[in-house]
N, C-alpha and C positions, 0 to 999 in steps of 0.2 A: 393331292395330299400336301400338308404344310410342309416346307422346309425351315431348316433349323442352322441359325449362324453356331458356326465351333466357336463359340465364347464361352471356356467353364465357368461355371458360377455357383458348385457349393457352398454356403454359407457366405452373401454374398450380404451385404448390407441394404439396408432398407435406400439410402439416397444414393449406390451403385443401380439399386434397381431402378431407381424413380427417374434416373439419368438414361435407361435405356428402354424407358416407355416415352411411346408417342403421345398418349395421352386419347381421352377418348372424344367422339363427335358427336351432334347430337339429334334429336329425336320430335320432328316438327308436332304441334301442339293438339293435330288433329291426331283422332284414334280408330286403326286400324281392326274390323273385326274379320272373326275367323266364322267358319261356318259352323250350321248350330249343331252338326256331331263334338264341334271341339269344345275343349273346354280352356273357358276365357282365364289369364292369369297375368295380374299385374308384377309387373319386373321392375326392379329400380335398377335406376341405368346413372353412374357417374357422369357429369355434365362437366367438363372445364371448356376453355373457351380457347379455342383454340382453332386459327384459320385453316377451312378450308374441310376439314373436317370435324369438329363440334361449335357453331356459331349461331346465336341468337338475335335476331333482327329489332331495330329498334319496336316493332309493333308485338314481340314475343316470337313471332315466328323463330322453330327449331330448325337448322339444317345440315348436310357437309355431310361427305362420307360416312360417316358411323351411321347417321340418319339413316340414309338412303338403303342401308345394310339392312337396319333393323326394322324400316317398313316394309322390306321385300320378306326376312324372315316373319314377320308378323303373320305376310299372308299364306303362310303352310302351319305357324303353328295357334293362330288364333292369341298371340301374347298381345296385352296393350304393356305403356310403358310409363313410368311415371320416373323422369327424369329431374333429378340433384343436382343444381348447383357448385361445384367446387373447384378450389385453385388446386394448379397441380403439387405444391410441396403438399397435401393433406389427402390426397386423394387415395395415393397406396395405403398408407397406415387405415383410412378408414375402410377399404377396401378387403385388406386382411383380418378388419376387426369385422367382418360378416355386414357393411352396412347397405352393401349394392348386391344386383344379383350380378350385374354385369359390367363390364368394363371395356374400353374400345380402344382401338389403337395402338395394341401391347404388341413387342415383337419376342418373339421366342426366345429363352436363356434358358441354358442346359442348367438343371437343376430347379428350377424353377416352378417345376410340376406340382411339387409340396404346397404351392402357395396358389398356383396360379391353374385352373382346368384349360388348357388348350385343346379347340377342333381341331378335325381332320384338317381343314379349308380354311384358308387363311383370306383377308378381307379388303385384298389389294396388295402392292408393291409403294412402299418410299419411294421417293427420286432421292438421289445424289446429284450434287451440282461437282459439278469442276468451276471453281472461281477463279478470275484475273483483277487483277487492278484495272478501275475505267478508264483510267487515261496509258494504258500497256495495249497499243496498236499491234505492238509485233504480234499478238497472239486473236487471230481470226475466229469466229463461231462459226462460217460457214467451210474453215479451212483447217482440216484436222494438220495437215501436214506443217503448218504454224506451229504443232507444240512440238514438232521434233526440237529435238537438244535442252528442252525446257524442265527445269525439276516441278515435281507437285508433292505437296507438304500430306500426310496422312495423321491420322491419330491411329498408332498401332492396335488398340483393344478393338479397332471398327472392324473387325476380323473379315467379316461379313460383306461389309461395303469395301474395304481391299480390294476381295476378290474379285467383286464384279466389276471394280475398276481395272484390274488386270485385264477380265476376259474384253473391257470395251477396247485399252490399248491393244491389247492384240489385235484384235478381231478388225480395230481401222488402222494396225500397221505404223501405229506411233513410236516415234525412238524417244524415247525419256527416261526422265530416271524420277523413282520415290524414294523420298526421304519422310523417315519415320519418328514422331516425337509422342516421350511416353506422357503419362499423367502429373507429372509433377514437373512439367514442360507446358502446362495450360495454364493460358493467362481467361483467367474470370471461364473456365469449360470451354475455350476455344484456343484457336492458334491464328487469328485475325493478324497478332502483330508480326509476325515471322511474314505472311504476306503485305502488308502495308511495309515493312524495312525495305525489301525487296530481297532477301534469305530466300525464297523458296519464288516461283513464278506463281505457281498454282495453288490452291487448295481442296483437296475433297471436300465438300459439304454436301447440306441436305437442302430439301425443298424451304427451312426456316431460317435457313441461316439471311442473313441481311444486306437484301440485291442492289437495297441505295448505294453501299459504300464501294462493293465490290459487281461484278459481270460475269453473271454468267455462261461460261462458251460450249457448255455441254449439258448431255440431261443424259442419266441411266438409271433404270431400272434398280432399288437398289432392294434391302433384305423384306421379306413379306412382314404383316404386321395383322392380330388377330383380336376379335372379340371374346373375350374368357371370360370365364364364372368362377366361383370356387371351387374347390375341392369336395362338398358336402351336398353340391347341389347337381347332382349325376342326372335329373331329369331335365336339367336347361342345358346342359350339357349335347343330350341325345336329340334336345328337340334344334339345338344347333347344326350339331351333322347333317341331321336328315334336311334342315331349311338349307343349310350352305350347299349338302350335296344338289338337291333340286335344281338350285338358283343355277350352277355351274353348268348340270348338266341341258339346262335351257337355252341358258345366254352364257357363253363362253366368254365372251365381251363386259360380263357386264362389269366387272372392278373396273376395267377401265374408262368405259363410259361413265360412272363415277367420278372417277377421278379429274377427266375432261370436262362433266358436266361443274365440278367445285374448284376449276383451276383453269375457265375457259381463256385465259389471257395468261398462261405461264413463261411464256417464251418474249413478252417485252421487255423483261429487267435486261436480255443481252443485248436491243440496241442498242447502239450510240455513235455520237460523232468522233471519226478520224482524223489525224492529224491533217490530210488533206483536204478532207470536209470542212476543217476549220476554217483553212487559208482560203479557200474560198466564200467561205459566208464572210471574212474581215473582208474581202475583195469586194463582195458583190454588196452589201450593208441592207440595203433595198429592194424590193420586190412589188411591181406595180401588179395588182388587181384587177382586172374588169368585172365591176358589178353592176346591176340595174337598180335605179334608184328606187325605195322604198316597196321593196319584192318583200315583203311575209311570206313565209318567217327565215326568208334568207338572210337578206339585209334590212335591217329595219331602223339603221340609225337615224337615218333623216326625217323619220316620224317626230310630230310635235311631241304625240301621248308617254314618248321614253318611254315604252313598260319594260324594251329587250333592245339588245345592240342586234340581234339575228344571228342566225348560224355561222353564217361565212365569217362575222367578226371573233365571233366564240372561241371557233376553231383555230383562228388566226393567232389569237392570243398565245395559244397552247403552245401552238407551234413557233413562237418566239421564245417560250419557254425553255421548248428542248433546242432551239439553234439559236438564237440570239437575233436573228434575223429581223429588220422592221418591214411595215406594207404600208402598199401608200393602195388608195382606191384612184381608178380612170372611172368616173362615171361614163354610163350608157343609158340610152331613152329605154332602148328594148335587148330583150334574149340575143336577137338575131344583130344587133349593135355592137352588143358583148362580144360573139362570137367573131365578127369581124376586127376589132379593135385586137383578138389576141392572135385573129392569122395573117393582120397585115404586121406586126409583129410593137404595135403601138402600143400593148400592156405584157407583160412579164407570163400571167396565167389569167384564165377563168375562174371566179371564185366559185360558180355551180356550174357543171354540166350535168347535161337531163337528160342525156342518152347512154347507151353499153358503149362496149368498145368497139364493134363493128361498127357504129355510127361514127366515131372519133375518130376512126381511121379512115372512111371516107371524107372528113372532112379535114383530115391533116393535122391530127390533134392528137398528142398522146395525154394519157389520165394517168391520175396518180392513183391509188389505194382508195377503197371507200372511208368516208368523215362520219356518215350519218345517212340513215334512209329515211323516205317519207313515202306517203302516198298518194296514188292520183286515183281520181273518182270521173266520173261523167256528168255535165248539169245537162238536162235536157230541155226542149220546147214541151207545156204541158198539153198541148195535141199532139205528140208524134208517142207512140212505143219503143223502147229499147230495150234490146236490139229490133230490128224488123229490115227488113227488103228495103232497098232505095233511098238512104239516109243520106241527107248532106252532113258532113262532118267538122267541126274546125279544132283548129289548134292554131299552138302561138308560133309567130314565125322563128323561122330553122330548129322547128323539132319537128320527130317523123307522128304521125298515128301509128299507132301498134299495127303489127299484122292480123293481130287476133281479132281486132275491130272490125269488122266488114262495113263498107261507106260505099256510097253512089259514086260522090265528090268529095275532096277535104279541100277546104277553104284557109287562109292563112289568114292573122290578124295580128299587130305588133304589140298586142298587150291582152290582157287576161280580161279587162272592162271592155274594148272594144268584141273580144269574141263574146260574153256574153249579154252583150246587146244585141250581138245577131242572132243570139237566139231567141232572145224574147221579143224579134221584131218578126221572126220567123226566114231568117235570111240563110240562117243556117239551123240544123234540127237539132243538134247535140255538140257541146262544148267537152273536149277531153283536155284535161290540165290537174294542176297540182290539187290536190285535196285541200291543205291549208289556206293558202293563197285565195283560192279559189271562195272557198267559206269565208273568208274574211271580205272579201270585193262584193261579198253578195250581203251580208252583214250592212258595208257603207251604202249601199245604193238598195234602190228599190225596184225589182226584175220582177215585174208582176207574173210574168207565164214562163220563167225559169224553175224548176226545181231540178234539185240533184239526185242522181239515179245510183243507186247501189249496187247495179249492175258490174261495175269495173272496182275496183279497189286495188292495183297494184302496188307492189311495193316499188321505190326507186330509190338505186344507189346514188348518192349524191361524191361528186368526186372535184378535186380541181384538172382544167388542161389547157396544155400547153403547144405552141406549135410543133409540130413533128418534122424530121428528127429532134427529139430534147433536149436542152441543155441539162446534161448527162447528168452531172452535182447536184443543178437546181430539183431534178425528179428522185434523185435517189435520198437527198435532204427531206424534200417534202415526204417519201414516202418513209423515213425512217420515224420522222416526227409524229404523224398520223397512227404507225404499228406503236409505236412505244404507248399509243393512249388505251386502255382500255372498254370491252364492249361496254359496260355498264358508265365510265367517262360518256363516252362518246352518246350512250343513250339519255344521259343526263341533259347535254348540250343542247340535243334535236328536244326534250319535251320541256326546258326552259324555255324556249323560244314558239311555240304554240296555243303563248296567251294572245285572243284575238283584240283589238284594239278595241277600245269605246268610244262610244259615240260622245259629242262636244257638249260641254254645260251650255246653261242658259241663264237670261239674268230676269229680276224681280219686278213681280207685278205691285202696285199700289193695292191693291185691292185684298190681296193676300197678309199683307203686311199689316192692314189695319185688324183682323182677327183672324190667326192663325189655326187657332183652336176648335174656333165656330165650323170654319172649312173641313179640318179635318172633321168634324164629327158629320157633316152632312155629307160627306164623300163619302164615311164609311158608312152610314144609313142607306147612302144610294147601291154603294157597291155589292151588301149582303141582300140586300133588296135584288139586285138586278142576278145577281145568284140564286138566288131561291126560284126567282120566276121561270129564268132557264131551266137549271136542274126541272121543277114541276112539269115545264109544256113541256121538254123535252121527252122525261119520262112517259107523258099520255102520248106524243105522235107516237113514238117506238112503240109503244105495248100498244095503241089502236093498228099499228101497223102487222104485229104480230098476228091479232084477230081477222083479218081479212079473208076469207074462204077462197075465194076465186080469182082467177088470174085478172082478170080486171079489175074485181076492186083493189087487188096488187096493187097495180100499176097507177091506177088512180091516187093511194095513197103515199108511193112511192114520187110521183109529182108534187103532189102536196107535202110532202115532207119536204123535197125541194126548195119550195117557195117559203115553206118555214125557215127553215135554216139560212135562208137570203135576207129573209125580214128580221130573223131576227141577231142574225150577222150585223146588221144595221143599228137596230136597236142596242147591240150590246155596245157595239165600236164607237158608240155618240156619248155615252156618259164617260164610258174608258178613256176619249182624249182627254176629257176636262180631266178627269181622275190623274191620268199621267201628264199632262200637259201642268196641271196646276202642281203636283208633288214634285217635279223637279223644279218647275220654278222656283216651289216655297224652299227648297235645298237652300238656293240661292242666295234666301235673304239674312239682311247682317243679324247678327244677336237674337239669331233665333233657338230660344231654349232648347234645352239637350233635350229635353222629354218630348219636344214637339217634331223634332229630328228624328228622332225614335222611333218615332206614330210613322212616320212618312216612310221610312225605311220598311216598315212593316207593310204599309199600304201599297209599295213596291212589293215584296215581297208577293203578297194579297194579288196584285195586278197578273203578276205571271203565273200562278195558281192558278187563275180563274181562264187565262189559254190555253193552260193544259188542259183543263176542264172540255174547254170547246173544241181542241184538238180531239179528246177519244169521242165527243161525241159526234165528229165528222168521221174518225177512222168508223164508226157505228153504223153510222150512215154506209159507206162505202161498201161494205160487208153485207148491210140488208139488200143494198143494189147487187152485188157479185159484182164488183170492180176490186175488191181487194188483190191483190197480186202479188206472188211472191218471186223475187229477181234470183238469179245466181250468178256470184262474183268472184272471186278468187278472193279468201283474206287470211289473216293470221287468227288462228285461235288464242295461242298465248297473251296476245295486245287486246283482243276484244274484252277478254274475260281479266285483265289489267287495265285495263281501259274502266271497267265495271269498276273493279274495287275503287278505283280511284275517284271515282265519282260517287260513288256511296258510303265510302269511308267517313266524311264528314259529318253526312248523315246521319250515321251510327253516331256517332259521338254526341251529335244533336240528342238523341234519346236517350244515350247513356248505356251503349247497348255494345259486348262485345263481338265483332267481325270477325268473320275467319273464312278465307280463299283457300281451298283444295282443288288441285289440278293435276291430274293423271293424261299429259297431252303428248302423244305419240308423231302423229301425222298431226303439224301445225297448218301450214297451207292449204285450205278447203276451198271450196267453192260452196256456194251459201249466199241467205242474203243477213249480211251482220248486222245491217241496221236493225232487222224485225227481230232479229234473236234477240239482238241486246235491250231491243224497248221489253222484249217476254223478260230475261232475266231482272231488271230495273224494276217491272213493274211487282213480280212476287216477292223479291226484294223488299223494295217497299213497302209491298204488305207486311212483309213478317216484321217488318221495324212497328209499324202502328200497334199491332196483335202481341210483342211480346214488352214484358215490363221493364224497366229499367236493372240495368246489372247482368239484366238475360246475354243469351247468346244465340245467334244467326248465323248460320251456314251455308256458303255455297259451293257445291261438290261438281267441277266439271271434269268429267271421267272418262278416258276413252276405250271400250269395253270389247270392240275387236275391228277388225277389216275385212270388207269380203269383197270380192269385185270389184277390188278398184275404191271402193265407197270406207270412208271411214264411219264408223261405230259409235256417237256418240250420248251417255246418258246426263242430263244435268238434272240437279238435286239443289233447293232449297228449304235447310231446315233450319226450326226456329225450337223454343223452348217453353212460348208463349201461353196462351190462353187455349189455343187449340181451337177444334171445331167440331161441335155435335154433328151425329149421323145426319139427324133429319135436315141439317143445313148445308153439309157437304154439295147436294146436287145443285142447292138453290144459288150459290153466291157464283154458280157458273154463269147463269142468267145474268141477259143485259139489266143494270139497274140495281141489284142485286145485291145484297150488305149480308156481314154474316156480325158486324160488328151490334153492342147493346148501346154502346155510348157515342154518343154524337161526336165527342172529340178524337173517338178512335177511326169512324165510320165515315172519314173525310172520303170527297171526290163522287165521281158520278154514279159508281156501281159498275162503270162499264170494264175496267180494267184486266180481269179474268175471263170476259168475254169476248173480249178483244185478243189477250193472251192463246185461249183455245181457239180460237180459227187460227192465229198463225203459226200455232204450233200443228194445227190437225195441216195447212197448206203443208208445212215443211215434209208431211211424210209423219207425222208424231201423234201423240194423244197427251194431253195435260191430265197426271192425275193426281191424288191426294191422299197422303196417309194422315188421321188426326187421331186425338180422342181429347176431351175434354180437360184441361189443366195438365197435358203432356205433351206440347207442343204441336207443329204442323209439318210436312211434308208434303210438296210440290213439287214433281218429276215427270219429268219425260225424255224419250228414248227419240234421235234423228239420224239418220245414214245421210252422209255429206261428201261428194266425190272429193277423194285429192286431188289438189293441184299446184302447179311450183307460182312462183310470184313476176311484178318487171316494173314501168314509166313515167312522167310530170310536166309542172308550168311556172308560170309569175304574172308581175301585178306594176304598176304604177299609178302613181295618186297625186292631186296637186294642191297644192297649199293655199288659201287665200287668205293675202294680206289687208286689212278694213273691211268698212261696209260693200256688199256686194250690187248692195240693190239703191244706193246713192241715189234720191232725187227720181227714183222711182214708182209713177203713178200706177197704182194696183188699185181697181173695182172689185170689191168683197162682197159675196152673194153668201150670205149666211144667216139662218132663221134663229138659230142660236145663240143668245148672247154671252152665253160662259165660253161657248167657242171660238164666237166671231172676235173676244176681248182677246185669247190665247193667240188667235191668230194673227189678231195686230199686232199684239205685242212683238211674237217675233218676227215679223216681219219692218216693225219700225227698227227692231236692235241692230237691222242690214241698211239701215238709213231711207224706207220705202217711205211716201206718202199712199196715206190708205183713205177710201172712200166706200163706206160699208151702204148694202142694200140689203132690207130684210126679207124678201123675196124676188122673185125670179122676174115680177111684170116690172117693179120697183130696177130692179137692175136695165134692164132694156130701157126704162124712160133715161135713166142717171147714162147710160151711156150715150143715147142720142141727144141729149144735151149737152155734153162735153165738146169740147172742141176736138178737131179731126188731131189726131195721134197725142191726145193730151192725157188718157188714158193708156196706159202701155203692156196690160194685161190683163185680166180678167179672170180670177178664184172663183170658180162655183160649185153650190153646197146642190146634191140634185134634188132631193127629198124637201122643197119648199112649198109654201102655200102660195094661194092666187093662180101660180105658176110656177113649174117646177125646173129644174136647172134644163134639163135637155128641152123643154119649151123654149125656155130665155136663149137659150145656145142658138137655136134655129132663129129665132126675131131678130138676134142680132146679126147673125151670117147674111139675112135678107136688106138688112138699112141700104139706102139708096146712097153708100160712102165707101172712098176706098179703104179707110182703115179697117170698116167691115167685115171686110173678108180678110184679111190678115192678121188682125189682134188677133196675139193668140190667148184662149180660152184654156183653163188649164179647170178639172173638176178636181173637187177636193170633199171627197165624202167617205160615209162611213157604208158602203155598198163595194162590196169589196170580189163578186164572181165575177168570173169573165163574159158572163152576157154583160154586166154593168158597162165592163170594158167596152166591151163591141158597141154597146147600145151608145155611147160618150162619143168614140168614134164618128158613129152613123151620124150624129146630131151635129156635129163640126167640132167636137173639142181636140182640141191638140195635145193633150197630158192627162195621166191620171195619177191624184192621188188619193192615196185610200189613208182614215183616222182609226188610229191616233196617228198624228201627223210628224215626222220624222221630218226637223226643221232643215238636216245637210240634204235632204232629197227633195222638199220644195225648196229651197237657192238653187239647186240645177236646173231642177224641170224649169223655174223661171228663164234662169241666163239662156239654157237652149232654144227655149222658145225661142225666147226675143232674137236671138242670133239665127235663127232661122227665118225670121220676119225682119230680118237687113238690118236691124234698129237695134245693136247688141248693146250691153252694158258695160 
């Protein structure tokens, strides 16, 4: 039942009242139905703005306590709500003039009844603050017995809040004394200055009062505060009891899960630094660091690209902020570097440690407070399964493999590029490290039989540490620094710094220069061309493969789709580098029109389009074989489905379409495989942007709808408001190939994407289905049970710089039938200062190298797919010369044949490298330099 503060208030004035209203919260954008016995009824609901409990997000998003109230009542009495704007001096008077049905945030005043319909149930507790001066040491937050002898300043009308500050003195045994000042004793509605003179030690306030000036050393409970209706409207009234009794009698917790969930950070206004804490930060000035150079997205200063200084400097910052403190970095090669420099006692702290505390105290390290989390993933060799029996394991040195992991062996390596070389050499079968880091190392280089396994996804605490025992000040500074920041600060820091680096421009061809325009127009001829013939074969193998009756001719055409898909892997990847090879060049050149810039941007654009393309119709492939597979990893629901918005928010706006994220998420940590969920939601997604018109609106609803066993419950929902979809096409656009679109510019991409979507929602456990009707938009939902599970571990990275040409006075044999490519390829390869000597096929190359003089040629690009004689011919003729260079030039392939039979087949033939086109110019300079340094004759 409500309680009620003894403050009389007959005849009480309109801005006494408005002085003792909270004010209302508000009411998020999406709408709540009730079920079809009820009946639906919109409510207006007062909107001011007001933290923590009615606040609007810059995207419109409503939230805050009153919200949270009025969604839970929505689901017993079927209300939607259509929420008013308004400041709070206009809110009462419009509120008495009949223009809301409801009001949020009022607290009780005896007499008030006339005006105001109060529930039984009131809609949470105020806090009261007890305030101090921040620079007033003598009085402790974590030490009640500090206020003894101390006065605290009251506003006598707070009748209410008095009391409950009586029962806190009591009840923690405080000696003080209250001093009471009346109304015409308040400077601007407050008593700020009687605490700043220093008159009074303390002051009563509330959770608004203003935590920059003053600290607060206490928190209680203070008078309850209710949602009310009028007088006149007795049936919102009734449907509130009945919603507030329910709510209570379910979740006893729930006002103040509320309140936690809209004030998750309320207790950092009381930290601060002490007079002793001072004298030490003027003592100590400086603070050395051990970091690893150029670790994404740790530290990231010593990158040329500057896109981010990294985390560790981010954080750094802050925390100079709150202590005045400055840092100096001790560079390290590696992790395990790091970790020595800060226990022989040669740096101050760690800027990242990658382990719990059980690990830091075996190694003699105490940790400060968490900065920020990240995540760690698994790359694996793509011949091994993970998890499976008998795995060799790496990681980076001095960090553990989880225990959850099960490994044969775990292997150490002093960097993130050394472990996943070993797995793509097969030295080791699965790389465990940092998420970030990790993707961006695989981004610079080129891991031909590495992918990443979605199997692991941990979270990891990211912390500084220090040698153990601490320097006591230095731990208790840092950690007060870290708590005063908030979670949403703190999340801001970790996803500023998770933009992956780019890769390096390139400079101008002649050829380009002389008609920019011509180029483009026959790249995009070629491009829509080499699209349409994919798309077309593709569609026939698929659908002849569907007609096959018997298991043999199965399999027969499950081969031949094979060798499709390798040919024409080939075929696409040969005009693709000219395409990209030649449009970042044309970037390059000076005074090239905006409009031509334009085209090129788009033809970029165009370029990655068309690998999405050949990505589902490999995920297609995979599926008709029964290889598709689904992992299960431990992840966060709330970040997947954040993760979503944020990447198709853009999107939306590209179309002019508005977005909205609805999340009902209970049990966040699941196990699942996030990647496949999230390519399903992305890809309906997507659809619904194509299918709905401009101005429209797109929904995704992820709901969690119960628990059983352990397994959570969950439904996701995308709805649009679009075009919708006829019966008779409903079944059809499940099918591979498959449009439900009339217009070509809506009915982009393969067809395959819904059918791709249903297998991995039917893997999960689910069924994809569809509610439509024509000009009433579309619905795409399905239901998945996903075990709980809690979260944990990480890695890093090093990279090196090179200053000039690399390849200086470098004789390279080009074996290339193509001359748009073999021109692309000179090119950059003269820009590293290489001499080039091009052969137009493969017998042409064997004669051009046996006529060379012995080591005058110093490596050897070949293209395989040539006439006369093909690369892996040429490979072997020249392994056999009767010369020692012979057998040691190394042979590096550079083709557009890109499976790993290609791989092996390169191998078997003598080549020492593979690259696959379009050609990624920082991974041919290394495959070079390594060669040559492996054949004694380095550069």
């Amino acid at each position: 039942m409500r309680e009620r503060s003894q403050v009389p208030g007959k005849g009480v004035s309109v801005p006494v009242m408005l002085a003792l209203l909270f004010l209302v919260f508000l009411l998020p954008c999406d709408t709540v139905w009730a079920g079809e016995d009820t009946e639906k009824r919109v409510l207006k609901v007062a909107f001011p703005e007001v933290d923590g409990f009615t606040e609007t997000d810059t995207d419109g998003t409503r939230h805050g306590i009153v919200v949270d109230y009025l969604n839970e009542i929505a689901k017993y009495t079927g209300w939607k709500y259509e929420y008013i704007n308004v400041t709070g001096e206009e809110m009462i008077d419009n509120f008495m003039a009949g223009e809301y049905d409801l009001m949020g945030g009022t607290y009780y005043l005896e007499g008030m009844e006339e005006y105001f319909s109060y529930p039984d149930y009131n809609a949470g507790y105020g806090k009261s603050l007890i305030l101090a001066r921040r620079n007033d040491s003598s009085i402790r937050t974590y030490d009640w017995k500090s206020m003894n002898g101390k006065t605290i300043g009251v506003y006598e009308n707070a009748r209410e809040n008095i009391r409950r500050l009586k029962q806190f003195i009591e009840s923690n045994a405080i000696d003080c004394t209250i001093k009471y000042y009346n109304k015409d004793q308040l400077f601007n509605g407050n008593l700020y200055p009687y605490l700043e003179s220093g008159e009074i030690d303390m002051l009563l306030g509330n959770i608004a009062d203003d935590t920059e000036v003053f600290r607060p050393v206490a928190t209680f409970d203070s008078q309850p505060h209710y949602i009310v209706t009028t007088p006149d409207n007795q049936d919102v009234l009734e449907g509130l009891n009945m919603a507030l009794e329910k709510i209570a009698d379910s979740n006893p917790n729930f006002a103040e899960e509320c309140y936690q969930a809209n004030f998750p950070d309320s207790g950092t206004a009381s930290i601060y630094i002490n007079d002793e804490e001072r004298a030490y930060i003027e003592q100590k000035k400086t603070v050395s660091i051990a970091v690893v150079e150029n670790w994404h997205p740790l530290f990231c200063i010593e990158y040329a690209e500057g896109l981010h200084n990294g985390l560790i400097p981010d954080v750094l910052e802050e925390v100079k902020k709150f202590t005045g403190l400055e840092f100096t970095y001790v560079y390290a090669e590696s992790y395990a570097d790091a970790l020595k420099l800060v226990q022989e006692g040669k740096a101050d702290m760690m800027g990242a440690f990658l382990g719990n505390e059980e690990q830091g105290a075996e190694m003699n390290l105490a940790l400060t407070q968490t900065y920020g989390t990240l995540n760690d993933i698994i790359a694996r060799n793509k011949s091994v399964s993970f998890p499976s029996e008998g795995l060799v394991g790496a990681v980076v040195e001095g960090l553990q493999m989880p225990a959850g992991i099960k490994t044969e062996e775990v292997l150490y390596y002093p960097n993130a590029a050394d472990a996943l070389s070993a797995v793509n050499r097969g030295e080791a079968d699965f790389f465990y490290g940092l998420s970030a880091n990790m993707e961006e190392e695989i981004q610079r280089h080129h891991y031909t039989k590495v992918v990443p396994n979605t199997l692991v996804n941990n979270a990891n605490d990211i912390v500084f540490a220090m040698k153990s025992p601490a320097e006591t000040d230095l731990l208790t500074v840092m950690n007060k620094a870290i708590n005063s920041m908030s979670s949403e600060e703190k999340d801001t820091l970790v996803n500023q710094n998770m933009i992956s680096v780019g890769m390096s421009s390139l400079t101008v061809v002649d050829l380009l220069y002389a008609n920019p325009i011509l180029f483009i127009t026959v790249i995009a001829g070629v491009f829509l061309l080499v699209v349409f013939l994919v798309l077309m074969a593709a569609r026939s193998r698929v659908r002849s493969a569907k007609m096959q009756a018997s298991l043999e001719k199965a399999e027969a055409e499950n081969k031949a789709k094979g060798e499709f898909l390798s040919r024409m892997s080939h075929e696409i990847r040969t005009p693709m580098n000219a395409i990209v090879g030649l449009s970042d060049l044309t970037c390059m050149l000076k005074d090239v029109p905006e409009d031509v810039s334009s085209n090129l941007i788009k033809i970029r654009e165009s370029s990655h389009y068309l690998l999405r393309l050949i990505s589902d119709i490999l995920d297609m492939s995979r599926i008709d074989s029964g290889m598709m597979t689904i992992t299960s990893e431990p992840f966060s629901a709330v970040r997947l489905v954040d993760e979503v918005q944020n990447i198709m928010a853009s999107e939306a706006r590209k179309y002019d379409l508005e977005f909205e994220i609805h999340k009902k998420i209970k049990d966040d940590i699941l196990a699942g495989d996030a990647v496949r969920l999230k390519q399903v939601l992305m890809n309906l997604i997507s659809n619904a942007f194509k299918f709905t018109p401009a101005g429209g609106l797109v929904q995704l609803y992820a709901e969690q709808t119960g628990n059983r066993d352990g397994k959570a419950v969950y439904e996701f929902r995308v709805a649009d408001n679009g075009t919708g979809i006829s019966k008779e096409n409903q079944q059809r656009i499940f099918e591979a190939f498959e449009q439900a679109g009339t217009s070509s510019a809506k009915s982009q991409g393969t067809g395959l994407g819904l059918a791709i979507s249903r297998t991995i929602v039917k893997l999960m456990g689910g069924e994809l289905k569809l509610k439509s009707e024509p000009g009433q938009g579309s619905e795409f939902y399905f239901t998945i049970e996903m075990p709980v599970e809690n979260a944990e571990d990480i890695q890093e990275e090093t990279s090196e710089e090179r200053e000039g040409p690399c390849l200086l006075d470098y004789h390279i044999l080009l074996a290339e039938d193509n001359d748009l490519n073999a021109e692309i390829a000179q090119e950059l390869l003269k820009m590293q200062g290489a001499v080039i000597q091009r052969a137009r096929n493969g017998k042409e190359a064997v004669e051009m190298f046996e006529k060379s003089r012995p080591k005058e040629i110093r490596a050897v690009l070949m293209d395989i797919q040539m006439p006369v004689m093909n690369g892996l011919e040429a490979a072997r003729a020249i392994r056999k010369l009767g010369r020692e260079d012979a057998v040691s030039i190394p042979i590096i392939a550079m083709t557009a044949n890109s499976f790993k039979e290609d791989v092996d087949a390169a191998a078997a033939a003598g080549m020492d490298g593979f690259v696959t086109k379009p050609v990624d110019a920082e991974y041919l300079y290394q495959v070079l330099q390594k060669a040559a340094a492996s054949n004694k004759d380095s550069l």
